[in-house]
C-alpha positions as CSV (number, residue, x, y, z in Angstrom):
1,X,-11.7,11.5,-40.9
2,X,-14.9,10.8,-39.8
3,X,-18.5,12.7,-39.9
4,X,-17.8,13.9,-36.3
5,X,-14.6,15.1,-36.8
6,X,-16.0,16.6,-40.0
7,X,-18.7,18.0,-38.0
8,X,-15.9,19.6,-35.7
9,X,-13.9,21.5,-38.4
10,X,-17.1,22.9,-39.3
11,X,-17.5,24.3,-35.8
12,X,-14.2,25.1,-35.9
13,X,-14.3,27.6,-39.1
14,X,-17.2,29.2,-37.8
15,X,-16.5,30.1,-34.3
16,X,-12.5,30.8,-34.5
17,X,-13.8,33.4,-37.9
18,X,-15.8,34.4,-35.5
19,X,-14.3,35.7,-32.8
20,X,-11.2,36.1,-34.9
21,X,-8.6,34.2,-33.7
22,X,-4.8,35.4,-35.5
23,X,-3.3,33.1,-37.7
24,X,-6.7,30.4,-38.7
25,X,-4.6,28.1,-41.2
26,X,-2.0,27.1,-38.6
27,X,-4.1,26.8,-35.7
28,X,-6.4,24.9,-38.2
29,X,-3.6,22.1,-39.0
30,X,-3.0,21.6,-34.6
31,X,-7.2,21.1,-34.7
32,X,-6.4,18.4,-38.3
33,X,-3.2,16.6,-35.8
34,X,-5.2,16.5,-32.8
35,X,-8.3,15.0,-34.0
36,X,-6.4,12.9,-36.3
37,X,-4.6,10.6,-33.0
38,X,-7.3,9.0,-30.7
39,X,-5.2,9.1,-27.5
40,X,-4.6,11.2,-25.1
41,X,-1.7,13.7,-26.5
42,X,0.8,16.2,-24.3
43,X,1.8,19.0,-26.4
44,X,5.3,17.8,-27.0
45,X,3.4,14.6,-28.8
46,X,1.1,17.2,-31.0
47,X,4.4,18.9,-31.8
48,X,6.0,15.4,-32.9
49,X,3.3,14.3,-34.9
50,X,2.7,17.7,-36.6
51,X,6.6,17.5,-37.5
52,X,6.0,13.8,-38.7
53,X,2.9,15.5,-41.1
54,X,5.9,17.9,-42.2
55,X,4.8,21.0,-40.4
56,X,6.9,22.4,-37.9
57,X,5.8,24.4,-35.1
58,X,7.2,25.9,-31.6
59,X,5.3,24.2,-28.7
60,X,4.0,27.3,-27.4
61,X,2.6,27.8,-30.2
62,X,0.5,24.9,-29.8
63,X,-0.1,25.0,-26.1
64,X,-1.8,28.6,-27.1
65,X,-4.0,26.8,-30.0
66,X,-5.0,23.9,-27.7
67,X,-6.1,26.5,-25.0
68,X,-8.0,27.7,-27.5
69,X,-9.7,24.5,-28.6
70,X,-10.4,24.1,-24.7
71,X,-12.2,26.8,-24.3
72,X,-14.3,26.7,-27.5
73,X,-15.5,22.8,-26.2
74,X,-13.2,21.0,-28.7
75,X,-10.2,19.7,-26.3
76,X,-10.4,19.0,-22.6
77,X,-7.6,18.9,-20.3
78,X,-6.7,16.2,-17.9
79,X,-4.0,15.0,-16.2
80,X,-3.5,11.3,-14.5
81,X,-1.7,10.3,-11.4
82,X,2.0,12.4,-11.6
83,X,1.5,12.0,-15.1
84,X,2.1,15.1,-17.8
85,X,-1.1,16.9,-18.5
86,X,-2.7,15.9,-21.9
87,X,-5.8,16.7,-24.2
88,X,-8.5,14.5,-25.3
89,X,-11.3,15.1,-27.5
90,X,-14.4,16.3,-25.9
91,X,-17.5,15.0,-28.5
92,X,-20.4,17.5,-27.7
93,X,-23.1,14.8,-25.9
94,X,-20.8,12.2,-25.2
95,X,-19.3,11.8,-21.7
96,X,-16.8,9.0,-20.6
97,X,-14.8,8.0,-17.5
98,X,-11.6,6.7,-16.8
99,X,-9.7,3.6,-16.0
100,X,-6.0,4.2,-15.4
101,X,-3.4,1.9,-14.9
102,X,-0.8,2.8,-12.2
103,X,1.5,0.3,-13.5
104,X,1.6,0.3,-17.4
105,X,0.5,3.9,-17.6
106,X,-2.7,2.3,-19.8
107,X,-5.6,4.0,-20.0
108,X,-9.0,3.0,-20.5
109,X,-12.4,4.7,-21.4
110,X,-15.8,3.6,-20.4
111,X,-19.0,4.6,-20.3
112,X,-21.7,3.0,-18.0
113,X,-25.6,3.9,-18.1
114,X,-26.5,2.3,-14.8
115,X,-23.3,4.0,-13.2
116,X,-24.4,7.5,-14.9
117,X,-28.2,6.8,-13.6
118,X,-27.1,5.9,-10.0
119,X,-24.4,9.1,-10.0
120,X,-27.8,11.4,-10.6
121,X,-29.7,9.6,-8.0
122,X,-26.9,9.7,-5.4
123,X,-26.4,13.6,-5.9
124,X,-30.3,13.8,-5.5
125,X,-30.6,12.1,-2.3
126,X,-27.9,14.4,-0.6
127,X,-30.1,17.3,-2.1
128,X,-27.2,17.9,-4.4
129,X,-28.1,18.5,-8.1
130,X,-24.9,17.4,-10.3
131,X,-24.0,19.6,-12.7
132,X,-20.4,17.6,-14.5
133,X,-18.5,15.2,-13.2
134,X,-14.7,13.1,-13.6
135,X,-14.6,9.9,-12.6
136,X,-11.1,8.0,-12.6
137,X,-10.4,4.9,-11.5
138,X,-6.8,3.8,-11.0
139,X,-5.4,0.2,-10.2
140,X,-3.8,-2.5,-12.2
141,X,-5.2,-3.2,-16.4
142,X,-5.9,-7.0,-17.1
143,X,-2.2,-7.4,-18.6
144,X,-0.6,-6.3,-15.6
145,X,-2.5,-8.3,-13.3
146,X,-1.3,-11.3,-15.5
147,X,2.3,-10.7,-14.7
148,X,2.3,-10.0,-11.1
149,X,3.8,-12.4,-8.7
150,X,1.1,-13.6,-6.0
151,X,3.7,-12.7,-3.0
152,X,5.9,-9.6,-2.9
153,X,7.9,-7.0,-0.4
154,X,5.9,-4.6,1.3
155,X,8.4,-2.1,-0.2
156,X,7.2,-2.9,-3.9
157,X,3.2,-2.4,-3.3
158,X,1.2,0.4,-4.6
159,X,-0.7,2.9,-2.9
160,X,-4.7,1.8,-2.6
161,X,-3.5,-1.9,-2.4
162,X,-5.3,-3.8,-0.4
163,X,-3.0,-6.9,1.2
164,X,-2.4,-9.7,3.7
165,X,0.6,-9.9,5.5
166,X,2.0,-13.1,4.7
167,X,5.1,-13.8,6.6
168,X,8.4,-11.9,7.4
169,X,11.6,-13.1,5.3
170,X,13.7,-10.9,8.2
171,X,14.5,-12.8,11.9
172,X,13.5,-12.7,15.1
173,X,14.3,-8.4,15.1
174,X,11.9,-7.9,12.3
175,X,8.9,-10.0,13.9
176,X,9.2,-8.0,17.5
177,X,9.3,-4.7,15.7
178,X,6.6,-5.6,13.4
179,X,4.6,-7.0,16.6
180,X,5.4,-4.2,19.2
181,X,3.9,-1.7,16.7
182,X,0.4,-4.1,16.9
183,X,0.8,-6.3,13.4
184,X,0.9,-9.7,12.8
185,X,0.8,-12.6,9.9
186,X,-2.3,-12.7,8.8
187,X,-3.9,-9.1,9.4
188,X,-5.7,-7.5,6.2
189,X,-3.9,-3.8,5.9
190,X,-4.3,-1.1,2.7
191,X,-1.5,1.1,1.0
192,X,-2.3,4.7,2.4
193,X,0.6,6.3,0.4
194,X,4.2,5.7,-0.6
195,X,6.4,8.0,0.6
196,X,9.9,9.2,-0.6
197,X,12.8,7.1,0.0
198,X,11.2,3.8,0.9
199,X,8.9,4.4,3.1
200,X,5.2,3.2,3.6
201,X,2.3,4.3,5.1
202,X,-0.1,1.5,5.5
203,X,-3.7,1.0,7.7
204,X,-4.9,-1.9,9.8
205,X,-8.8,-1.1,10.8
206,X,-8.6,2.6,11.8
207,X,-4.8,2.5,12.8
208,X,-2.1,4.1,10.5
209,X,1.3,2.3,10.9
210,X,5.0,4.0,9.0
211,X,6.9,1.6,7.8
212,X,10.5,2.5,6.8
213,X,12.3,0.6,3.6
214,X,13.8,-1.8,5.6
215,X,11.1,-3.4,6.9
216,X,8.7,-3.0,4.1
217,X,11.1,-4.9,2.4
218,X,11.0,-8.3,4.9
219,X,7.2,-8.0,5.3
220,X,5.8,-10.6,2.3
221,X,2.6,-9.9,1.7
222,X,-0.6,-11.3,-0.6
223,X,-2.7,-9.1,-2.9
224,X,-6.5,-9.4,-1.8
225,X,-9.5,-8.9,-3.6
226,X,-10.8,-5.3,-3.7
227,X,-11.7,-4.0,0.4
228,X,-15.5,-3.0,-0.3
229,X,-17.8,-5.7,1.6
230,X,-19.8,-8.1,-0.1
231,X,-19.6,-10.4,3.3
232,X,-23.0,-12.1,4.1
233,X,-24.3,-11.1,7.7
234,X,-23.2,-14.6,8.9
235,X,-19.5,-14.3,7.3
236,X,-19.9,-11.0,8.6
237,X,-20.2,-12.4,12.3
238,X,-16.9,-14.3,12.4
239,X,-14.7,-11.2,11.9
240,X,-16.6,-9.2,13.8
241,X,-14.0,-7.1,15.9
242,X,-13.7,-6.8,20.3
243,X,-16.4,-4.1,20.9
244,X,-18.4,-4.3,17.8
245,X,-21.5,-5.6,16.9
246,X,-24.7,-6.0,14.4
247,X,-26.2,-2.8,14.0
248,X,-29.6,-5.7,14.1
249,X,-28.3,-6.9,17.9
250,X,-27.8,-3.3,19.3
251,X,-30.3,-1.8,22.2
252,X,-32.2,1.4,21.7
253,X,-30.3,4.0,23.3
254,X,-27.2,2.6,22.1
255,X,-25.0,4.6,19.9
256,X,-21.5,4.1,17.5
257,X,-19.1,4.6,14.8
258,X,-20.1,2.4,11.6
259,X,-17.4,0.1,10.9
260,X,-18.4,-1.8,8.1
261,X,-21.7,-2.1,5.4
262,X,-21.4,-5.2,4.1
263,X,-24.9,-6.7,1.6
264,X,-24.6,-7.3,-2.0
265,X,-26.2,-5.2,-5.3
266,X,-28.6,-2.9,-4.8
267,X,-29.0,-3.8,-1.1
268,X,-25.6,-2.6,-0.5
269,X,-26.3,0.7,-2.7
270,X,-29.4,1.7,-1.0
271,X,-27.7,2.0,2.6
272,X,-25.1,3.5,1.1
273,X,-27.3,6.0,-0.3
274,X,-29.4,6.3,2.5
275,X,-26.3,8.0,4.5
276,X,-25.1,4.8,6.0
277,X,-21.4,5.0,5.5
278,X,-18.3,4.0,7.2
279,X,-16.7,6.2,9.7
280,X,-20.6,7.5,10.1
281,X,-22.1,8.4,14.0
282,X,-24.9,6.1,14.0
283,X,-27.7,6.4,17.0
284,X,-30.4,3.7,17.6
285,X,-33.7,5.6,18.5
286,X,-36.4,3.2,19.0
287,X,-38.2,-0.4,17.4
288,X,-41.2,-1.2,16.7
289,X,-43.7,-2.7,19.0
290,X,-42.4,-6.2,17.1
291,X,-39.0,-5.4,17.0
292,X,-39.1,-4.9,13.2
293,X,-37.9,-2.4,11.8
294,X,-35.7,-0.6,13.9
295,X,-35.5,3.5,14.0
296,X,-31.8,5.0,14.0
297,X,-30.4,8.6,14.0
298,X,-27.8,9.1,11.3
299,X,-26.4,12.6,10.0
300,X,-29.3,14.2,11.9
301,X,-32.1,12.3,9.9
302,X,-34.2,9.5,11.3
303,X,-34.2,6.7,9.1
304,X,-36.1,2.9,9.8
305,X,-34.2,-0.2,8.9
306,X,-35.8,-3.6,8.4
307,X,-33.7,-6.1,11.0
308,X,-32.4,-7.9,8.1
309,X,-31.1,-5.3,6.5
310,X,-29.3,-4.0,9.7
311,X,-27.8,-7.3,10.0
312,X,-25.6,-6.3,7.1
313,X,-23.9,-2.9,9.3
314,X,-20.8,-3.5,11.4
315,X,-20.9,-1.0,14.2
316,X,-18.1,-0.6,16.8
317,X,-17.3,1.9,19.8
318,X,-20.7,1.3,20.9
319,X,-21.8,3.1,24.1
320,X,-24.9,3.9,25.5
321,X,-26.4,7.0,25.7
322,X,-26.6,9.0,28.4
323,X,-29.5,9.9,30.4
324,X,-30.3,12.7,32.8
């Protein structure tokens, strides 16, 4: 055992004497079992390895204990996905985050200094001050990514996939069906959710599409890289949707619906700090007398954007505002 787990049965003595918590020596050996596995443990597991160690105990015994260990700042709970709920340890001063595999179950702990920094600096800037936070990140672990075949069915994606239709193994049927409801080969769609019995809700831009079994199973499509931007303006330009434009080439007066914030690093964090977020009401209030930077509304504050920078913004739905 090591110095911080020594450090912790220390605590332990002192604060469970202390408020005088009934039967110490057995709720003592649950604190020994838990800190002794460095996983994530249900209570049935904490049950199997205490009966392993030769000590047998009823499991609502030890739910009670690890409630206890939870409140006193030894144990937190968590629980992933659909998964069971479990306990890990929680190490006074030393916060981690989550990667969890929706595939292998696999999960992952990591701690990031920048990502901790730019957590604080985010809540700050919305005038929100941060007091704990969870962050878990679900998709596929290195291994399973390894084994996954390029192509699949629809029907066997995962929600928060992010795909490219392929081609459709069903006949001619399948294609008007898929086409009357306003897909194609070739169009970028994400998993929305996976529904009982087969059935898929997916996205294409801003439109939300159910698919039953059937067809999820003839629509072949391609895994993609993850959907968040890192387009240059000019890549930016060529998939630029009817309607839509550079927030750089819209008019003063002109207002829309942000479609898209592409840049890279900290350009790309910066707007997205600054308020500038998909689905966002953006307004275009004025430029300078050189036409750089340009003023724009968002979320009630006025912000200024160098040109360059609002190269990198996708807006669509753009109208012009109306005067009296």
């Amino acid at each position: 055992m090591n110095v911080r787990h020594e450090q912790e049965i220390k605590q332990f003595r002192y604060l469970f004497t202390e408020e005088g918590v009934d039967e110490f020596e057995k709720r003592f050996k649950v604190l020994e079992t838990f800190l002794s596995m460095e996983t994530h443990v249900t209570s049935e597991e904490l049950v199997d390895q205490l009966k392993q160690n030769k000590v047998l105990m009823d499991i609502d015994f030890v739910e009670e204990t690890m409630g206890f260990l939870c409140k006193f700042g030894f144990a937190s709970r968590l629980k992933f996905n659909n998964g069971p709920l479990c306990y890990e340890h929680r190490h006074l001063g030393l916060h981690h985050d989550h990667m969890i595999c929706t595939k292998c179950g696999k999960i992952i702990e990591f701690r990031d200094e920048a990502l901790e920094r730019e957590q604080v600096q985010l809540a700050a800037a919305y005038g929100f001050h941060m007091l704990q936070h969870k962050m878990m990140i679900y998709g596929l672990c290195s291994d399973c990514l390894k084994k996954r075949a390029l192509i699949i069915p629809l029907a066997r994606a995962k929600q928060g996939e992010h795909l490219k239709i392929e081609s459709l193994a069903g006949g001619r049927k399948a294609q008007m069906r898929l086409a009357s409801m306003g897909l194609r080969s070739g169009d970028i769609i994400d998993v929305v959710s996976t529904q009982g019995g087969g059935q898929s809700v997916i996205s294409s831009g801003y439109r939300r599409f159910v698919i039953g079994q059937g067809l999820a199973q003839k629509v072949m499509v391609k895994y993609m890289d993850s959907p968040l931007c890192t387009d240059t303006p000019d890549e930016m330009q060529k998939h630029l949707p009817v309607k839509s434009m550079l927030l750089s080439e819209m008019k003063q007066g002109q207002e829309g619906i942000i479609a898209k914030v592409g840049g890279k690093g900290v350009l790309r964090r910066r707007l997205l700090e600054m308020g500038i977020n998909r689905g966002t009401k953006v307004h275009v209030e004025k430029y300078a007398p050189l036409k750089d930077p340009l003023e724009i509304i968002i979320k009630g504050y006025h912000v200024s954007l160098r040109v360059e920078e609002a190269a990198n913004i996708i807006i669509e739905n753009i109208v012009q505002e109306k005067t009296s």
